[in-house]
C-alpha positions as CSV (number, residue, x, y, z in Angstrom):
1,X,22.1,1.4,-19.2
2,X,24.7,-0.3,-17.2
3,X,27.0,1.8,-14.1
4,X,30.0,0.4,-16.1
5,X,29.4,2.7,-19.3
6,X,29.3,5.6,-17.9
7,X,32.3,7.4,-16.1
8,X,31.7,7.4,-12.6
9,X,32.5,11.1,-11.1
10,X,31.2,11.2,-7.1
11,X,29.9,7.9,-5.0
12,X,28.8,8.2,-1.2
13,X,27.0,6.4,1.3
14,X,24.6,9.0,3.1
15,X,24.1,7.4,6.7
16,X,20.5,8.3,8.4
17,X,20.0,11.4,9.5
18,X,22.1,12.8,6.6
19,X,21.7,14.1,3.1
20,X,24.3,15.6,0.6
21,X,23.6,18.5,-1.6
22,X,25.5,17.2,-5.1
23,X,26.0,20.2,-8.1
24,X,24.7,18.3,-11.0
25,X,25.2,19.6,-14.8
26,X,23.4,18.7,-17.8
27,X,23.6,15.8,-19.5
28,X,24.7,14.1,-15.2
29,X,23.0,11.0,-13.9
30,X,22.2,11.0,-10.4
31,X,21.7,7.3,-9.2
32,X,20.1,6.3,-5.9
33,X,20.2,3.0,-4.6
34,X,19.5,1.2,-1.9
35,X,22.0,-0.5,0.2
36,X,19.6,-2.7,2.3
37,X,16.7,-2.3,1.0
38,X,13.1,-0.7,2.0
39,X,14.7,2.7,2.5
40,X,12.6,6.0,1.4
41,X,14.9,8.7,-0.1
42,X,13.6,12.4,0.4
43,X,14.5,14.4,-2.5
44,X,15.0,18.4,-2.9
45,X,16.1,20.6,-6.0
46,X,17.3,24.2,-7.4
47,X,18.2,25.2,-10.5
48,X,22.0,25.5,-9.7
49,X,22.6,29.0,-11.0
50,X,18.9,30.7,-9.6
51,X,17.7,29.2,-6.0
52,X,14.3,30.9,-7.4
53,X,13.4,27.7,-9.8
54,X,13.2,25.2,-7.7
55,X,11.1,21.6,-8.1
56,X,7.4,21.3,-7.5
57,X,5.5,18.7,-6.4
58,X,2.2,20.4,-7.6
59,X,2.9,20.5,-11.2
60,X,5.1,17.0,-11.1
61,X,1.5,15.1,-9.7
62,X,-0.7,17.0,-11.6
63,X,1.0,15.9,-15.0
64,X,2.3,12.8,-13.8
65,X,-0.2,11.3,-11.0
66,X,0.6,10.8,-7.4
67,X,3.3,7.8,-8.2
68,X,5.7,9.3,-10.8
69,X,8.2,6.8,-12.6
70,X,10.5,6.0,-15.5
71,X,9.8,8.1,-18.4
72,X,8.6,10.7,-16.0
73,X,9.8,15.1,-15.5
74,X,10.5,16.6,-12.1
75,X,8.9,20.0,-12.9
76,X,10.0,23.8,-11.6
77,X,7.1,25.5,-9.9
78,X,5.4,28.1,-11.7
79,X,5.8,30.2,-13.8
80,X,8.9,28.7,-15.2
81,X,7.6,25.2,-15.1
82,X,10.1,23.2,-17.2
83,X,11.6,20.1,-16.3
84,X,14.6,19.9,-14.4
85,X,15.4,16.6,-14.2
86,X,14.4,13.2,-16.2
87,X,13.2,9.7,-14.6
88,X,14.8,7.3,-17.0
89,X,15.3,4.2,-14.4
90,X,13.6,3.2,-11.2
91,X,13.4,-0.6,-10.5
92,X,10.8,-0.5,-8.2
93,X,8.0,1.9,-9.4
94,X,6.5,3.5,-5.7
95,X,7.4,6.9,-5.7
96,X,5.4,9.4,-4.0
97,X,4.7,12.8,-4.9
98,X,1.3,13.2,-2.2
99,X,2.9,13.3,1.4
100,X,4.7,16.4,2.4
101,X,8.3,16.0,3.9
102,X,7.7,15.2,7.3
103,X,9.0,17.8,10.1
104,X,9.9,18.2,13.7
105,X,6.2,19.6,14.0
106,X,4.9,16.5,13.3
107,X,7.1,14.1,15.3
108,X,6.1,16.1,18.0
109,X,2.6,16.6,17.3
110,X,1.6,13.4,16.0
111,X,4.3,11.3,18.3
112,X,5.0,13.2,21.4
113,X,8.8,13.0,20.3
114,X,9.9,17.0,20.0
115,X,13.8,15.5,19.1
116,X,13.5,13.6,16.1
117,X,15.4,13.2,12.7
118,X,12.8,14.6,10.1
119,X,13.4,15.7,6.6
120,X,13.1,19.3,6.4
121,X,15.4,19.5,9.4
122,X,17.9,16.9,7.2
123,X,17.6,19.1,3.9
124,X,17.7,22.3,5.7
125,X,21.3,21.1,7.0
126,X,22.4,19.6,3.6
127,X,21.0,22.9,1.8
128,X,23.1,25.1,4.4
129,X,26.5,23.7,2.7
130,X,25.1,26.0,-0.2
131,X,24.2,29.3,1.3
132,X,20.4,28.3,1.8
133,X,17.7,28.6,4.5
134,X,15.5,26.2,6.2
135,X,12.8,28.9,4.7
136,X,13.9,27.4,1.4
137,X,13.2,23.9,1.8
138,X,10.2,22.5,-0.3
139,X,7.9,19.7,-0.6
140,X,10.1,16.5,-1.3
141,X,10.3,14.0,-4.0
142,X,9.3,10.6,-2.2
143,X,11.6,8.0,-4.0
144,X,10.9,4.5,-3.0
145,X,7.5,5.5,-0.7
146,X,5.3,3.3,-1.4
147,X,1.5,5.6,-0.7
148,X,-2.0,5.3,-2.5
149,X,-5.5,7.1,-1.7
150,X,-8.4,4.8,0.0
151,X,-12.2,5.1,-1.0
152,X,-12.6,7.4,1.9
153,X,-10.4,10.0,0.2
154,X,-7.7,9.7,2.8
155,X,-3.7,8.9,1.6
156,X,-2.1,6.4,3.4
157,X,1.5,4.6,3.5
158,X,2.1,1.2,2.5
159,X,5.3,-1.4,2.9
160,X,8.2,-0.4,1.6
161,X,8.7,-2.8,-1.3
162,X,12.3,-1.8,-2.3
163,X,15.0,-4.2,-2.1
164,X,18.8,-4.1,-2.5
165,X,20.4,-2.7,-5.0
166,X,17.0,-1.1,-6.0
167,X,17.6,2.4,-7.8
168,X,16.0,5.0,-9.9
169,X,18.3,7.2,-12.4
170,X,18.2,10.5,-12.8
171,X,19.3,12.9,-16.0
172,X,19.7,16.5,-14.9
173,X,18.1,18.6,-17.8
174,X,19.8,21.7,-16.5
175,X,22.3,22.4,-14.1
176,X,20.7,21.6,-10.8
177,X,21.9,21.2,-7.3
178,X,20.4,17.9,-6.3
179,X,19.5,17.5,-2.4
180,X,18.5,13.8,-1.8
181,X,18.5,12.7,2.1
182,X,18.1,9.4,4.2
183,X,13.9,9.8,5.5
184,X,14.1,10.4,8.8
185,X,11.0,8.9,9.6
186,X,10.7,5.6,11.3
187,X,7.9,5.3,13.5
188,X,6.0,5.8,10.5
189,X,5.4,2.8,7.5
190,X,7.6,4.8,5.2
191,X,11.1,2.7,5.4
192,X,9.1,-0.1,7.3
193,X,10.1,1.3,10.7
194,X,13.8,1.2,10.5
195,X,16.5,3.8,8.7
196,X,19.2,2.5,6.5
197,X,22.1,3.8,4.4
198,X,21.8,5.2,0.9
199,X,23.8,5.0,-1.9
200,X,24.2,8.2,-4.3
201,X,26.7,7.9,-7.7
202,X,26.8,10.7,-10.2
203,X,28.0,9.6,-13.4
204,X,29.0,11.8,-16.5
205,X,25.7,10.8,-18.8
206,X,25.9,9.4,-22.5
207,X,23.5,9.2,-25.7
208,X,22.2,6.3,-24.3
209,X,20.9,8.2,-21.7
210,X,19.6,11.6,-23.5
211,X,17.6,8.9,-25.9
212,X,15.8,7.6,-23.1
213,X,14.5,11.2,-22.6
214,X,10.9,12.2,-25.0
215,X,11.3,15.9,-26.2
216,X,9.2,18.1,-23.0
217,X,7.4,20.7,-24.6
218,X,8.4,24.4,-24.5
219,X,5.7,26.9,-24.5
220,X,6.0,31.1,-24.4
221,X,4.5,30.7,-21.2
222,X,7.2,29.2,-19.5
223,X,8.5,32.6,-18.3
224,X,11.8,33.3,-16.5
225,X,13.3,36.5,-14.4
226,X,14.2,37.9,-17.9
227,X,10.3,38.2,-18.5
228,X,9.3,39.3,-14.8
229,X,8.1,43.0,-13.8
230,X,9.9,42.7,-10.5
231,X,13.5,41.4,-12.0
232,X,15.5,41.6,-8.6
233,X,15.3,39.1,-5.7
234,X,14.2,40.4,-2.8
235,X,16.9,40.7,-0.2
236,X,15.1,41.9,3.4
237,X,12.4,39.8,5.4
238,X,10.1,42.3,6.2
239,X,7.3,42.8,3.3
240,X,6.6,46.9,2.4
241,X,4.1,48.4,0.1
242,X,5.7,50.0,-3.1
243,X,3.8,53.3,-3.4
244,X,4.2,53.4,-7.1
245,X,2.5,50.1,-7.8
246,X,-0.1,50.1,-10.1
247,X,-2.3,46.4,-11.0
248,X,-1.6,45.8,-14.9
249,X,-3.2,42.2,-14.7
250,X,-2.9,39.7,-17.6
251,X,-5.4,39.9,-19.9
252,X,-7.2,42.7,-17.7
253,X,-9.9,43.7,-18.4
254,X,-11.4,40.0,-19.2
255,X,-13.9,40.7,-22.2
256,X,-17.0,38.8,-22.4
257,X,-19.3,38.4,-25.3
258,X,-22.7,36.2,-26.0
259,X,-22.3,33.7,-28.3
260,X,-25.7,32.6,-30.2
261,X,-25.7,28.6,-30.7
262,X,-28.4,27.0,-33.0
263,X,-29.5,23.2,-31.8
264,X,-31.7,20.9,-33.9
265,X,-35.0,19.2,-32.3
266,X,-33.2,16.3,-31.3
267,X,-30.8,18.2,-29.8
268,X,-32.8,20.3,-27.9
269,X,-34.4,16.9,-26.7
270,X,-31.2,16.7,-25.4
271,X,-30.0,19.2,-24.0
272,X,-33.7,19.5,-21.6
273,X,-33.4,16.1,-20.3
274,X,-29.4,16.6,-18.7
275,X,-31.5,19.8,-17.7
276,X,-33.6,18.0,-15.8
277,X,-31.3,16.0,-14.2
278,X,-30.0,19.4,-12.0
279,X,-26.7,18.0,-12.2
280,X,-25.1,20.7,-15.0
281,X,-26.3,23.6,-14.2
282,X,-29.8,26.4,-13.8
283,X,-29.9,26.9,-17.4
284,X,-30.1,25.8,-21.0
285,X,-26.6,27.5,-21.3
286,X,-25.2,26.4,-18.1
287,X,-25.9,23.0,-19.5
288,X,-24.4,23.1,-23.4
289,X,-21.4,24.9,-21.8
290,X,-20.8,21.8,-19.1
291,X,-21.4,19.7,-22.6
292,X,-19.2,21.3,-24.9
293,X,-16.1,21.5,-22.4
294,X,-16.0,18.1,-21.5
295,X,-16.6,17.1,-25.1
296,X,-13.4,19.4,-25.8
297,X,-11.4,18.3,-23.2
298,X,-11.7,14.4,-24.2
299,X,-11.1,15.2,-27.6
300,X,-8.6,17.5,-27.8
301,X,-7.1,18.4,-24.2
302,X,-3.4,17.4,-24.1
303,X,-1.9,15.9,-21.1
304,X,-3.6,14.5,-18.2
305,X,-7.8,15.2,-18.3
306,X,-9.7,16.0,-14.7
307,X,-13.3,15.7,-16.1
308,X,-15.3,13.0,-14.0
309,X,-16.9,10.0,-15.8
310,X,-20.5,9.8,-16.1
């Protein structure tokens, strides 16, 4: 999909140190691109008509990995946990969804530099335009970073790969305000050390576009305000203990039952020699349990699987 066929309806140059907070409706394409190249874009976003539903880098990485890319959700934080917007371009592939948006803290901690452009400071601004508080910024969307995970477990920050005229696209599912921002790192390996413009274009989508989006699924227990105990935001600061609360937990109290399984010899056999190894647990059970689940989860688990490889 090509700028030309759709109808161009905002364009703007975001300078470093600045973001814009853009309304996006469904069915709107949000493109950002780079002007010279090499540049991180920070990325924040609400559901336009509840401040509540808001993206989540938690739930985006755990169903997408740490690099998320065409084809790919941005997913609202739990419990609503829907998408809210869809990857369908990105010419370069290195987004990050592991590092948290860097802060004045850490400029001043890690660099001795207390007055520094950072991107919570830069979304809290852009955010402001729109009523919000720097309380209500959250964990950024890393377009263009390019990060990975060593052997000793440790993230790190690689070259910026992206050149000019690099972009990713994205399709608003629902009507979002969109908050992307110029990093406001450079002493860091993020944008290779240097800040550069940003180029943001909101088109009116197409087809074209909607078919380059799979169905997400939609389960009951993607719950909304409508299903919430509590249904009202709450308005003051302080935090006060309603003296006519009473727990009603889900699925309280959690029954629990014995459940008799009948093995052959052989697999008896072995069952006691993963026993013996200690490394599933004290007991025959412990053991057939550990078996069974991760037999389950290979077979039949949908969406990404966390069981390691033996």
């Amino acid at each position: 999909m090509t700028s030309s066929d759709r109808k161009l309806l905002y364009e703007l140059i975001i300078q470093p140190g600045t973001g814009k907070a853009l309304e996006m409706r469904r069915g709107q394409v949000l493109r950002i691109s780079q002007t010279s190249g090499r540049q991180c874009a920070d990325f924040n976003c609400f559901n336009l008509h509840d401040y509540k539903e808001f993206f989540h880098t938690g739930r985006t990485r755990h169903l997408h990995g740490l690099h998320p890319t065409k084809g790919d959700f941005l997913w609202s934080a739990p419990p609503r946990e829907r998408p809210m917007m869809a990857i369908i371009e990105d010419t370069v592939g290195t987004n990050d969804v592991l590092y948290p948006r860097c802060s004045a803290f850490l400029f001043e901690y890690q660099y001795g530099l207390p007055v520094h452009t950072n991107c919570h400071d830069i979304q809290a601004e852009a955010q402001r335009e729109y009523g919000l508080t720097p309380d209500d910024v959250h964990d950024s969307f890393n377009f263009f970073m390019h990060t990975g995970v060593g052997q000793d477990g440790h993230p790190f920050i690689a070259k910026n790969t992206a050149g000019p005229g690099d972009h990713v696209e994205l399709l608003a599912m629902i009507d979002v305000l969109a908050v992307p921002n110029v990093c406001g790192a450079d002493v860091m390996m993020t944008s290779d050390f240097e800040l550069k413009p940003l180029k943001l274009s909101l088109y009116e989508g197409t087809e074209a576009d909607w078919a380059r989006v799979t169905e997400p699924p939609k389960m009951r227990s993607q719950r909304n305000p409508l299903d919430f105990k509590v249904k009202n935001i709450k308005a003051d600061r302080e935090l006060c203990k309603d003296a006519a609360y009473e727990p009603d937990f889900t699925n309280v109290p959690i029954q629990i039952a014995d459940l008799e399984i009948e093995l052959s010899a052989e697999e008896m056999s072995l069952l006691s020699e993963l026993a013996r190894t200690g490394k599933y647990g004290n007991t025959d059970a412990d053991v057939l349990r550990y078996v069974f689940f991760t037999w389950w989860i290979g077979e039949f688990m949908r969406g990404p699987k966390h069981v390691p490889k033996e």
